[in-house]
C-alpha positions as CSV (number, residue, x, y, z in Angstrom):
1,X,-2.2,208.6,38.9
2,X,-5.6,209.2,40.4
3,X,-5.5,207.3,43.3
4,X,-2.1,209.3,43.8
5,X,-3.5,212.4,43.9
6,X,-6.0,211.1,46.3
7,X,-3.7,209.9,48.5
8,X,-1.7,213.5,48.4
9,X,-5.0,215.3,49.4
10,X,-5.9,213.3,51.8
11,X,-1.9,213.7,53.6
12,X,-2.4,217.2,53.1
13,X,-5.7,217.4,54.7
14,X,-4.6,215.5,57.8
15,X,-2.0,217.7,58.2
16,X,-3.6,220.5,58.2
17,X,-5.8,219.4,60.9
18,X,-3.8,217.9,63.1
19,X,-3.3,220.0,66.3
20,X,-0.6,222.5,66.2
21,X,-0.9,223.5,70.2
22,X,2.3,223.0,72.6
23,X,2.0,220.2,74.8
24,X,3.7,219.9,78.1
25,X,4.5,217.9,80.7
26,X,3.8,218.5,84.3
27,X,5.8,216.6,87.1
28,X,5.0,215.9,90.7
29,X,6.1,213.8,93.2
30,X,2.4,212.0,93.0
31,X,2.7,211.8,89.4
32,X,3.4,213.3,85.9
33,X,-0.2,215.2,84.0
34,X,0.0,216.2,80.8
35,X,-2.1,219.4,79.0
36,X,-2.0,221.1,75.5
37,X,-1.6,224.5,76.0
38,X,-4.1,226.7,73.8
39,X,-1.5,229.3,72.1
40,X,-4.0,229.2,69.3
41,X,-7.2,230.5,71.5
42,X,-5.4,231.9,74.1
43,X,-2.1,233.7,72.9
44,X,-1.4,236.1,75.8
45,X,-2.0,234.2,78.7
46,X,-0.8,230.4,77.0
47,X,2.4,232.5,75.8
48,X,2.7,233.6,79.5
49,X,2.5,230.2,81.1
50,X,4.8,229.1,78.1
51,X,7.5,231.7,78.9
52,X,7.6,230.4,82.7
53,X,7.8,226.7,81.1
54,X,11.0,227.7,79.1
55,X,12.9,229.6,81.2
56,X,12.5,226.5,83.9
57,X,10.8,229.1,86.4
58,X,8.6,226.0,87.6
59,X,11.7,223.6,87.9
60,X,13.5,225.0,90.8
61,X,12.2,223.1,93.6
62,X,9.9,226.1,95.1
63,X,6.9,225.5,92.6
64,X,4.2,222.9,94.0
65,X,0.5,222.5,94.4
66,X,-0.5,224.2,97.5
67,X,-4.1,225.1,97.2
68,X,-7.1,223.0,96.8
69,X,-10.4,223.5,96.9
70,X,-13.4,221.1,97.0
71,X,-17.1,220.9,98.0
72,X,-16.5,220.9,101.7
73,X,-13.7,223.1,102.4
74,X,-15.5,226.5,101.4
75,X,-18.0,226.5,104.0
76,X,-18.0,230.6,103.4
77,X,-18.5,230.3,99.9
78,X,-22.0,231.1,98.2
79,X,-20.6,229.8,95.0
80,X,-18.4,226.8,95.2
81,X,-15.5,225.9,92.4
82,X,-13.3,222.5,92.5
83,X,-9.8,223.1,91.6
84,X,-6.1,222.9,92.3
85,X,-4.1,225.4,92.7
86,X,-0.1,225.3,91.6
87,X,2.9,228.4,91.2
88,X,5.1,229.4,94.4
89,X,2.0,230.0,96.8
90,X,4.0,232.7,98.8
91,X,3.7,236.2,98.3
92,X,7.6,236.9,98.2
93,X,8.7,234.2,95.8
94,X,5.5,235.2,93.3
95,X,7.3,238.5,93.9
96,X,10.8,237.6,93.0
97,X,10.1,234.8,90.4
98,X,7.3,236.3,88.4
99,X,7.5,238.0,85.3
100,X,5.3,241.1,84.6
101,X,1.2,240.2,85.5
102,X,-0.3,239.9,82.0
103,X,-3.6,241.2,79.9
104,X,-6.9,239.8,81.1
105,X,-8.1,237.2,78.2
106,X,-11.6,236.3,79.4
107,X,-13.2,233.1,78.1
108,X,-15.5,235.0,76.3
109,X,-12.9,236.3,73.8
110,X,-11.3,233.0,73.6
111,X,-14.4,230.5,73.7
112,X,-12.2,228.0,76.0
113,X,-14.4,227.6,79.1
114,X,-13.8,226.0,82.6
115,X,-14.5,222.4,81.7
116,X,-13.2,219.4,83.7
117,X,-9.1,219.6,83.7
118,X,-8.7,223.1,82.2
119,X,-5.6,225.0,82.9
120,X,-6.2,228.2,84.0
121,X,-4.7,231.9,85.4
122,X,-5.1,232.7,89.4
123,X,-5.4,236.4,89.6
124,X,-6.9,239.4,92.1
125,X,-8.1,241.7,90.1
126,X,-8.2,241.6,85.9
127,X,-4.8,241.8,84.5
128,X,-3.2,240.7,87.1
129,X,-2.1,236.9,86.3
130,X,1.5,236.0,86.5
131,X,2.6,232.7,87.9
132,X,0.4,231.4,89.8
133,X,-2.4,228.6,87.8
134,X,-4.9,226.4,88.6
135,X,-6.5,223.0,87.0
136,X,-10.5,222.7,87.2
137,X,-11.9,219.4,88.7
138,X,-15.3,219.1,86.7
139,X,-16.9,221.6,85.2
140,X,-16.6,225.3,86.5
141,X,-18.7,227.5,84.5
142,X,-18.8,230.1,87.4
143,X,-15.1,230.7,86.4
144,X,-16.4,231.7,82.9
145,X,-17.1,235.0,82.1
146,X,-19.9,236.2,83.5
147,X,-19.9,233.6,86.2
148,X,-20.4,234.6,90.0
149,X,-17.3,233.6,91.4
150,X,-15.2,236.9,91.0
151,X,-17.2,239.8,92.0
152,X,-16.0,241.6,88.6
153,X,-17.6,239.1,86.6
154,X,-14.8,238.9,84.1
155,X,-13.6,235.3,85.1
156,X,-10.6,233.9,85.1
157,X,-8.4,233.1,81.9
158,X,-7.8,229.5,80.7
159,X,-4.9,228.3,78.4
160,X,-4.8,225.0,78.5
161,X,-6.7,221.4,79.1
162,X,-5.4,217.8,80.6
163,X,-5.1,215.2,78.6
164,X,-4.1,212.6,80.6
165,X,-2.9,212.4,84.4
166,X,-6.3,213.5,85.8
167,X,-5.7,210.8,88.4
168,X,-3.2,212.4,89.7
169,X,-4.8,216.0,89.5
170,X,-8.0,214.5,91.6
171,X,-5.6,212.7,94.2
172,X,-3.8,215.8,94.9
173,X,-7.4,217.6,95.5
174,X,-8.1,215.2,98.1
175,X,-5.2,215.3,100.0
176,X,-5.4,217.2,104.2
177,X,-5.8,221.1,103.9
178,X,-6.3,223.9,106.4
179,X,-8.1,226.3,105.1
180,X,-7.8,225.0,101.5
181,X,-3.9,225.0,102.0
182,X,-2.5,221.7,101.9
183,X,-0.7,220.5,104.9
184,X,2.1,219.1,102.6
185,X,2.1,220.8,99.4
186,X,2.5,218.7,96.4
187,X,6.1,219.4,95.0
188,X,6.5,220.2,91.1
189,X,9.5,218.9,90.0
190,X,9.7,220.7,86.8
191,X,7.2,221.4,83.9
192,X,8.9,220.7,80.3
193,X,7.6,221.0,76.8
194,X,7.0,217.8,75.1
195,X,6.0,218.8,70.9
196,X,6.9,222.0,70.1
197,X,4.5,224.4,68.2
């Protein structure tokens, strides 16, 4: 009976620690990268990039990675970021397939910083972020609040980290740019949920 009870505690225990964050599943025509999205850290902006996931707004052959940038392509740059950049890339189909920009979450009220293969919000200026998202290549803690590379100093507004398919996210930094644009974006065939919360 005792080792019984045990053994119920110990199930419960497990089960209460095991992650409860949405994972999806990110496909390209260089290869698939998966990420848990951080609805428990980041509610606003993960349940934004969620509600673009279910309503396929990234599966309709327009969405792609079209902006990198790396060491050597910011020569203007004072502070320099590594990233990639994903969404629709063009003003007018941001225009016609976003949904309303969202509130600002800055990574000092969600305590997810810009760490190698974090999911986060392009925007202008705060509260701004719609579609468009990026995926940090190393560590980027000038994205953090705080940090130097927005002039505002809020940051920018993660919701979500790799967990496998880095490969693919570094090969796609590497390919030929102009101007941090690639020559030949990187198509995203859809992005899917894979565990549900």
């Amino acid at each position: 009976m005792k080792n019984l009870l045990i053994l119920a505690l110990v199930s419960i225990l497990i089960s209460c620690t095991k992650n409860q964050n949405p994972m999806v599943l990110i496909s390209t025509q260089l290869g698939d990268i998966e990420a848990e999205i951080f609805i428990d850290k980041a509610p606003v902006t993960a349940a934004n990039f969620l509600r673009y996931v279910d309503s396929a707004r990234y599966n309709n052959d327009l969405a792609c990675f079209y902006r990198i940038v790396r060491l050597d392509n910011q020569p203007d740059k004072p502070i320099k970021i590594e990233v990639i950049q994903g969404g629709y890339g063009k003003d007018s189909l941001i225009e016609l397939y976003q949904f309303s920009p969202i509130k600002h979450e800055t990574t000092k009220e969600t305590g997810k910083l810009h760490k190698d293969g974090v999911l986060s919000m392009a925007r202008m200026e705060p509260g701004t972020a719609s579609s468009e998202f990026f995926i940090c290549v190393g560590d980027q803690p000038e994205l953090d609040f705080g940090g130097k590379r927005n002039p505002d100093g809020q940051g920018f507004a993660t919701f979500g980290k790799v967990y496998k398919g880095m490969e693919v996210v570094r090969k796609i930094q590497q390919l030929k740019d102009s101007l941090q644009y690639l020559e030949n974006p990187v198509k995203i065939i859809g992005i899917k949920r894979t565990k549900n919360d």
